[in-house]
C-alpha positions as semicolon CSV with decimal commas, in nm:
position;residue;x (nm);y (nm);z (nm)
1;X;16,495;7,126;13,996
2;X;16,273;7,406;14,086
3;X;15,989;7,203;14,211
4;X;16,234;6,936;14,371
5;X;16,343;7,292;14,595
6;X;15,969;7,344;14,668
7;X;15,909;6,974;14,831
8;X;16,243;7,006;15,032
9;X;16,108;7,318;15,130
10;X;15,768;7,168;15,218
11;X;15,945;6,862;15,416
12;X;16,194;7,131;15,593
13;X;15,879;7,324;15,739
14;X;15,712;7,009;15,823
15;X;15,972;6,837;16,038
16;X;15,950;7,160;16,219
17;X;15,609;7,287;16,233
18;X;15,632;7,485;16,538
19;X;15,924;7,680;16,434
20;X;15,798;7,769;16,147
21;X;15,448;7,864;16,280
22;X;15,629;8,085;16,476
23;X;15,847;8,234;16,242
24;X;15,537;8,271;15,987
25;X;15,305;8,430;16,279
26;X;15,441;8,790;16,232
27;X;15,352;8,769;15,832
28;X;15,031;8,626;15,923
29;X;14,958;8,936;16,137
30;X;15,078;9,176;15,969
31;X;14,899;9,021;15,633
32;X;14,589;9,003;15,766
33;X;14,596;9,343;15,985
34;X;14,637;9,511;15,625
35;X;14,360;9,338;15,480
36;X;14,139;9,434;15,740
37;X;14,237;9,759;15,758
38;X;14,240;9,817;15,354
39;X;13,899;9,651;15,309
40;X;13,694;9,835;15,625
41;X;13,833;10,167;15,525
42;X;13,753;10,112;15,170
43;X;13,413;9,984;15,239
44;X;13,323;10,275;15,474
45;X;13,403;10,498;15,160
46;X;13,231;10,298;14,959
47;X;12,910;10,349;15,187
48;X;13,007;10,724;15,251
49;X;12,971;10,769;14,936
50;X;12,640;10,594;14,818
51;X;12,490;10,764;15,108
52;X;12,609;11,123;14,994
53;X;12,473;11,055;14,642
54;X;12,154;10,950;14,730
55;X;12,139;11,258;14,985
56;X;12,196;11,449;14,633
57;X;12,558;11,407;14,569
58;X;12,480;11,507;14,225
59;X;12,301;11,856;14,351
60;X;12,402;12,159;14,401
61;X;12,216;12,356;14,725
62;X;12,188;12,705;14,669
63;X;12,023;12,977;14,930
64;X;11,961;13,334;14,912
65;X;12,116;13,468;15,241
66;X;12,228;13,814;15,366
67;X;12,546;14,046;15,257
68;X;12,761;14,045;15,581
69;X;12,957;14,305;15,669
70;X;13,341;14,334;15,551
71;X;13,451;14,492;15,815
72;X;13,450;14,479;16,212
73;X;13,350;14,800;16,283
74;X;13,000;14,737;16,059
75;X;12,921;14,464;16,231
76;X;12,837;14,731;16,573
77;X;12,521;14,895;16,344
78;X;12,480;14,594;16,119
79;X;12,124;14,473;16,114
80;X;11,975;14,173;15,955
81;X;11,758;14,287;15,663
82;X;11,385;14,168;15,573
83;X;11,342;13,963;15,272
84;X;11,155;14,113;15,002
85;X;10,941;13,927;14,698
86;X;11,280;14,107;14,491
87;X;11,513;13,942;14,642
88;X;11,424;13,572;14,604
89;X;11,532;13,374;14,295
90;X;11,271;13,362;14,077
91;X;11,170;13,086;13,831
92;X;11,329;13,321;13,534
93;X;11,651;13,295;13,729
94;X;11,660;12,958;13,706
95;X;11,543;12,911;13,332
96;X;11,783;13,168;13,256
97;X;12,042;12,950;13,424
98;X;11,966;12,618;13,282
99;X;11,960;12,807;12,922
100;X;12,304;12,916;13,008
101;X;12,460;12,598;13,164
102;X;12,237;12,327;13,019
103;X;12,478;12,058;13,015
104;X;12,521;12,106;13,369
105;X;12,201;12,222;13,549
106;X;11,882;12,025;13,477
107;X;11,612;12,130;13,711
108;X;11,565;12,290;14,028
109;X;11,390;12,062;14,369
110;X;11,259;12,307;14,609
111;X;11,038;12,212;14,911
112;X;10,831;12,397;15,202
113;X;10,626;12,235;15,430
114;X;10,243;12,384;15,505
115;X;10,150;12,194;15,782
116;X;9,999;11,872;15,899
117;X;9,639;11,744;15,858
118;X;9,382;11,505;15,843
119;X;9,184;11,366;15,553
120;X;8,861;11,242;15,649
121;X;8,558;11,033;15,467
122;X;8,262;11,186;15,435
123;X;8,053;10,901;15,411
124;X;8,276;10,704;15,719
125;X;8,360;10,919;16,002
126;X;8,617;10,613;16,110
127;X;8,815;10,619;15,769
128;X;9,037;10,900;15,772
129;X;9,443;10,945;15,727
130;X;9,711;11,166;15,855
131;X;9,918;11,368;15,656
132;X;10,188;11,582;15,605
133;X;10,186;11,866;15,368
134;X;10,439;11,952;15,164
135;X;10,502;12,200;14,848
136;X;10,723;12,075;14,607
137;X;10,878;12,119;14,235
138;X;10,815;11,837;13,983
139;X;11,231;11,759;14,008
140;X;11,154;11,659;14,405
141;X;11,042;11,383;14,343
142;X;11,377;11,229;14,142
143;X;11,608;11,446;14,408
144;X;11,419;11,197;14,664
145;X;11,500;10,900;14,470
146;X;11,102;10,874;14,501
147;X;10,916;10,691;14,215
148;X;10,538;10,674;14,093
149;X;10,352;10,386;14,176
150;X;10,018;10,534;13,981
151;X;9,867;10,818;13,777
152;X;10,152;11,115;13,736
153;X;10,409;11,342;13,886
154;X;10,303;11,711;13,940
155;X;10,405;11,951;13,625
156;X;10,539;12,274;13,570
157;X;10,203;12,385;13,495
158;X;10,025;12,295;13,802
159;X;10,305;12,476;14,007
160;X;10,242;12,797;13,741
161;X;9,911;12,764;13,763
162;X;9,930;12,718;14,174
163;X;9,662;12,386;14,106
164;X;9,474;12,236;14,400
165;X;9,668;11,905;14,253
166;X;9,840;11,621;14,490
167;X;10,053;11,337;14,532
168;X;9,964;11,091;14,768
169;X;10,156;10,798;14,906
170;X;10,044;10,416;14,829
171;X;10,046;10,276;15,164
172;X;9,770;10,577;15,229
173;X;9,615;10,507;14,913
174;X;9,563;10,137;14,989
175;X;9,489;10,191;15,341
176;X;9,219;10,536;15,270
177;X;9,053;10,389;14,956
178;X;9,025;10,042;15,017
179;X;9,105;9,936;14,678
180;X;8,944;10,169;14,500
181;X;9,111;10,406;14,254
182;X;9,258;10,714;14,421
183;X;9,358;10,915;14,080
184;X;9,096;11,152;14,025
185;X;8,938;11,158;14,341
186;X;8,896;11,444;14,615
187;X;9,111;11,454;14,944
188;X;8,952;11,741;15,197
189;X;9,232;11,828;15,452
190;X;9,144;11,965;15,733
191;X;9,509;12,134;15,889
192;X;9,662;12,120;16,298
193;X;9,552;12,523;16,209
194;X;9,212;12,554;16,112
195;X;9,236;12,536;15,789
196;X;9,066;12,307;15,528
197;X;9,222;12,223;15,194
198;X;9,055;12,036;14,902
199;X;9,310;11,858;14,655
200;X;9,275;11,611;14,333
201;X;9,494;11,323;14,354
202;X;9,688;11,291;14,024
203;X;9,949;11,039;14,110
204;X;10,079;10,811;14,345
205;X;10,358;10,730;14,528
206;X;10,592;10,429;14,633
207;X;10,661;10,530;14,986
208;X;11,001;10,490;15,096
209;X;11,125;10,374;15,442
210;X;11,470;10,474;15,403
211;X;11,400;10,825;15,284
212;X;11,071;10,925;15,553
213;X;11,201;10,708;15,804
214;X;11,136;10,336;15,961
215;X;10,781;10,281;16,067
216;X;10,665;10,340;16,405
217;X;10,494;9,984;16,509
218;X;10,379;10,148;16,803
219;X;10,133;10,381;16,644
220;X;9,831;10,218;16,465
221;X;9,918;10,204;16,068
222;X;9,556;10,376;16,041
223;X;9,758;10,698;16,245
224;X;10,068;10,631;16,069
225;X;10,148;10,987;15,871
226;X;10,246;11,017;15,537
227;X;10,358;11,278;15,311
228;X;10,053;11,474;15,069
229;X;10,287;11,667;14,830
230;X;10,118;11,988;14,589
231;X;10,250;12,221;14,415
232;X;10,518;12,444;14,569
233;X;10,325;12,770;14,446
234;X;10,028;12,647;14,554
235;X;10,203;12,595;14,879
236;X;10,310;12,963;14,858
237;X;9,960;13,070;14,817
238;X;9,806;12,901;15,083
239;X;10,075;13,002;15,338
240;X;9,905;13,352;15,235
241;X;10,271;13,467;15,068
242;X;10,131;13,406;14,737
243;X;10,537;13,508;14,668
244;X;10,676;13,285;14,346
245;X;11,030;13,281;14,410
246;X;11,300;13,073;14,610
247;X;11,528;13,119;14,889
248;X;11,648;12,760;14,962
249;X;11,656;12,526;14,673
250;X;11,858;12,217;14,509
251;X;11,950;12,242;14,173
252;X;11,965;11,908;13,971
253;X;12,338;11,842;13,766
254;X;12,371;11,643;13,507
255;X;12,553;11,281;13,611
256;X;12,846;11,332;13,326
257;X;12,873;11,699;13,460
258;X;13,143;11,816;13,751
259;X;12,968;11,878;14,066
260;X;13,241;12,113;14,181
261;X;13,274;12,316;13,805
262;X;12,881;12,342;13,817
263;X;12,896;12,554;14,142
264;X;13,136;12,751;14,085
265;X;12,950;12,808;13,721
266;X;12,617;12,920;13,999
267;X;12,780;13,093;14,188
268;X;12,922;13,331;13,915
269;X;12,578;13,328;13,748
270;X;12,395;13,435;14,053
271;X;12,680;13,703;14,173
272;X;12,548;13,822;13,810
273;X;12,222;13,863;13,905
274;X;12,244;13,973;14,229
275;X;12,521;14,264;14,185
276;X;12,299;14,533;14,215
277;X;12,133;14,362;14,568
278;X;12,257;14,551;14,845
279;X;12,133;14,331;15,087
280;X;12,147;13,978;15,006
281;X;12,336;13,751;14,771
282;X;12,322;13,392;14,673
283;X;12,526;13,141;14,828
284;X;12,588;12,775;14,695
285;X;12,785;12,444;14,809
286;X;12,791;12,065;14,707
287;X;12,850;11,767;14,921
288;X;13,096;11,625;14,647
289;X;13,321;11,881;14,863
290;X;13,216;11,794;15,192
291;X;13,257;11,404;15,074
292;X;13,634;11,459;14,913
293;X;13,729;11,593;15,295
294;X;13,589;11,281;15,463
295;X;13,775;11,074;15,192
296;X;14,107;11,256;15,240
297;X;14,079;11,203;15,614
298;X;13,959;10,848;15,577
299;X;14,291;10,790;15,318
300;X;14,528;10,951;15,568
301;X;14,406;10,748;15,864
302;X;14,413;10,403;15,644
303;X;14,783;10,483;15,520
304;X;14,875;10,561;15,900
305;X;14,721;10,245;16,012
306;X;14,809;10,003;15,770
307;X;15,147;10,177;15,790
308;X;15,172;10,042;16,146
309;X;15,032;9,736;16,061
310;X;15,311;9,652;15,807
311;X;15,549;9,677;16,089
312;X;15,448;9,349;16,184
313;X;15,559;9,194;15,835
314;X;15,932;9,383;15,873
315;X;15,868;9,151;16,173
316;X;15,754;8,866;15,980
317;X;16,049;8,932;15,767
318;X;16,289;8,899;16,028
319;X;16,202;8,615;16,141
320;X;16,209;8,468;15,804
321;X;16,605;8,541;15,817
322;X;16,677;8,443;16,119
323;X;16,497;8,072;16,081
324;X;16,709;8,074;15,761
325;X;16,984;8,114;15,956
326;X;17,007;7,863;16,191
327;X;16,847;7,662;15,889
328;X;17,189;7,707;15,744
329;X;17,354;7,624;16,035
330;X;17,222;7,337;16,103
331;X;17,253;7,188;15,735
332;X;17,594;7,326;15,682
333;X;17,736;6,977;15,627
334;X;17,465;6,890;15,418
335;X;17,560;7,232;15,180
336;X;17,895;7,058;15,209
337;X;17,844;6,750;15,040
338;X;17,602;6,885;14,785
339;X;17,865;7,121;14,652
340;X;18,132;6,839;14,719
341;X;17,892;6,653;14,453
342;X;17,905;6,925;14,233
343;X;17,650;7,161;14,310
344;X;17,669;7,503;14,218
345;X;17,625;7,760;14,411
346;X;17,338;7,919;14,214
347;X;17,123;7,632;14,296
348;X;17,200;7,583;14,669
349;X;17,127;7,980;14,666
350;X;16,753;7,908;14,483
351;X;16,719;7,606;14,688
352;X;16,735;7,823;15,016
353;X;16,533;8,142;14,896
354;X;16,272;7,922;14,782
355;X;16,265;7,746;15,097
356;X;16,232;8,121;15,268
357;X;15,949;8,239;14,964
358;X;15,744;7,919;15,076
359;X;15,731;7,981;15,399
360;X;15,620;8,355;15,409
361;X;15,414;8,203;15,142
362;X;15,207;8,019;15,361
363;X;15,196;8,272;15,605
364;X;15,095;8,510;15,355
365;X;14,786;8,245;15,266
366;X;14,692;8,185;15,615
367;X;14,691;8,599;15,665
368;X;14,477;8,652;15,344
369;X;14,223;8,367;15,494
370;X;14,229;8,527;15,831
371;X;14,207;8,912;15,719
372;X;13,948;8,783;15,472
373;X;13,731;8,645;15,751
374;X;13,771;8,890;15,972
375;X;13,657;9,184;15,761
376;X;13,354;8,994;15,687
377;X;13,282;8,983;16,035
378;X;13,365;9,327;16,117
379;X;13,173;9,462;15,847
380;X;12,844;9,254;15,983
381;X;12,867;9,380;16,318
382;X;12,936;9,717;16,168
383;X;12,602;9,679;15,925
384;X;12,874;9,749;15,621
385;X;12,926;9,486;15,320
386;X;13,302;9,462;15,380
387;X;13,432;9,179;15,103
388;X;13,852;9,199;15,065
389;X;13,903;9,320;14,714
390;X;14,115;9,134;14,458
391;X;14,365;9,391;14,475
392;X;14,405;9,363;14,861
393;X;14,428;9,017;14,787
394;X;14,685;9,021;14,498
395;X;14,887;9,271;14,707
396;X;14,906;9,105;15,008
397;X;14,994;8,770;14,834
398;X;15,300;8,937;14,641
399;X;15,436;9,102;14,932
400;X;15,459;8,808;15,129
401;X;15,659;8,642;14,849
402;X;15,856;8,943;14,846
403;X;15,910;8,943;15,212
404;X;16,053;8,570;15,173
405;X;16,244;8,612;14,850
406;X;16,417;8,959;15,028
407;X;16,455;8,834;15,367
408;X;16,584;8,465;15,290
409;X;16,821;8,618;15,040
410;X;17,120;8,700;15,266
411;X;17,137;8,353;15,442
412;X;17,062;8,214;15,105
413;X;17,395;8,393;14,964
414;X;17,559;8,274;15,307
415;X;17,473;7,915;15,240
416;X;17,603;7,927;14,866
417;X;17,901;8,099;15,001
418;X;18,026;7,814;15,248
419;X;18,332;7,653;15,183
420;X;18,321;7,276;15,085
421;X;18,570;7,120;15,292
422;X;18,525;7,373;15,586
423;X;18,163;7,291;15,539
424;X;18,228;6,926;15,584
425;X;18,406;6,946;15,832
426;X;18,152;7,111;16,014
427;X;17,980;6,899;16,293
């Protein structure tokens, strides 16, 4: 019986195809609107979010800065104070911090830039190679998603022992050496300053066009610049600061740890070591914070959206009822003899909301293909994977069946309702 219902169904729709593509369009709007909207705000999350983590969604940025005043009337004879080698964070700070919170805080990535330069060969004035330096901690390297192509990554010890040690990049080292094995060997920098540097390379680098930026095919690749990294102290000491603290650095958390718990657990540490600092005091924030915002907004705005969008499959739903309707009207003799026959009115009832399920049915289909399709497309021209989600999918399906087993219900329950010989007498 059931499937008998589905083919009278079928053959109802098909003797009037554009009736019912007209009373399906709304739930083919609406169904698809959803989709779209669903899958592009989910996949714009979903890219949000990579992007925040591998700008160091698992870090925690931390910054000495100055006490402000409290109150208005300071702020007239306030005056910004002078750093002092006391009142950076020193390396003890952040052992003693890591001892403290070690299943939260791993490491600390710190950077400071010395300057630009060139390296040039001795032995062939024409090979030379433009650089960038940069001081760094041995953690920089993994906060920059950065990974060693040869020899090794700077230590602890050359940063304590402020080494004339580097890191070079392999599209330098290929290009400057020619083949020949940079680890070991003796880079003279000459700096945009004056100055001139010797460093040993000790490792090399995969260089990374999504982290330094897309390659500028205008400039020769021999006057391409790349990135020299040494030790951050050694940076210090060049600078002519010789100073071995911090006043801007990213501390490395632990992936199983919470972001948000670990700085509040800095924060409280560092108020700790800085209470007796009239001047300045450490400040610390996360971009798990600044990416739960964004989210919250993005949420709202989808719910608001799709919200309107479902409006369209109340329309749908109307529609659905209203084709049922006149369905009913037009078939009343029909209902007539079928229940002069015998026919219950349970089945002429299942026989008519099965007849409305099918057809928001198909309009739910033809919506899922089109939304489908669409957010593909939307999410290439917006340079975003955006593939609907099997619970978009599953969603959409079941509310379209629910749109045509609620909607078809009332002129179902009219239909099983009619009188026999009023229906047959019906013209």
């Amino acid at each position: 019986m059931f499937w008998e219902n589905i083919k009278e169904a079928v053959t109802s729709i098909s003797s009037n195809k554009m009736r019912s593509l007209l009373t399906m369009l709304g739930i083919i709007i609406g169904i698809s609107s959803v989709i779209i909207i669903t899958t592009i705000g989910g996949s714009i999350q979903s890219t949000l979010t990579a992007t925040m983590n591998s700008l160091g969604g698992n870090m925690v940025q931390a910054y000495v800065e100055a006490r402000y005043p409290e109150n208005d009337e300071d702020w007239a004879t306030w005056e910004q104070p002078e750093m002092t080698d006391s009142d950076y964070v020193t390396q003890d700070m952040i052992d003693g911090l890591i001892e403290k919170y070690p299943d939260e805080v791993t490491g600390v990535a710190a950077q400071n830039y010395l300057g630009s330069g060139t390296i040039k060969d001795d032995a062939d004035s024409k090979n030379y190679a433009n650089v960038n330096i940069d001081g760094i901690t041995p953690e920089y390297l993994e906060y920059m998603k950065l990974e060693m192509h040869a020899g090794r990554n700077l230590t602890k010890a050359d940063n304590q022992g402020k080494k004339r040690v580097c890191l070079i990049a392999d599209t330098m080292a290929e290009r400057y050496f020619a083949g020949k094995d940079p680890i070991g060997e003796t880079l003279s920098v000459a700096t945009s300053d004056g100055g001139i540097f010797d460093f040993v390379v000790v490792g090399v680098y995969v260089y990374n066009q999504a982290l330094f930026g897309k390659v500028d095919t205008s400039i020769p690749e021999k006057d391409r610049v790349t990135e020299l990294m040494i030790p951050l102290q050694t940076c210090f000491k060049l600078q002519g600061t010789d100073r071995t603290g911090y006043d801007y650095f990213n501390l490395m958390i632990d992936p199983l740890a919470d972001v948000n718990q670990a700085t509040t657990d800095v924060l409280s540490y560092f108020d700790e070591m800085y209470a007796n600092n009239k001047n300045f005091h450490v400040s610390a924030y996360n971009m798990a914070s600044d990416l739960g915002m964004i989210n919250t907004v993005l949420n709202v705005i989808t719910i608001a959206v799709s919200g309107i969008a479902a409006i369209s499959l109340i329309v749908g739903g109307v529609g659905v009822m209203n084709i049922m309707l006149v369905s009913v009207t037009e078939r009343t003799r029909e209902i007539g003899i079928r229940k002069a026959l015998g026919a219950k009115k349970r089945v002429i009832l299942q026989q008519f909301v099965i007849e409305a399920a099918v057809t928001s049915t198909i309009g739910g289909l033809a919506g899922i293909l089109l939304g489908s399709l669409a957010s593909v497309g939307i999410g290439m021209l917006m340079g975003i994977d955006a593939p609907p989600t099997v619970s978009a999918v599953l969603v959409s399906f079941s509310v379209s069946v629910g749109i045509g087993l609620v909607f078809g219900y009332m002129p179902a329950s009219r239909a099983a309702g009619l009188n026999p010989i009023d229906a047959l007498r019906s013209e």
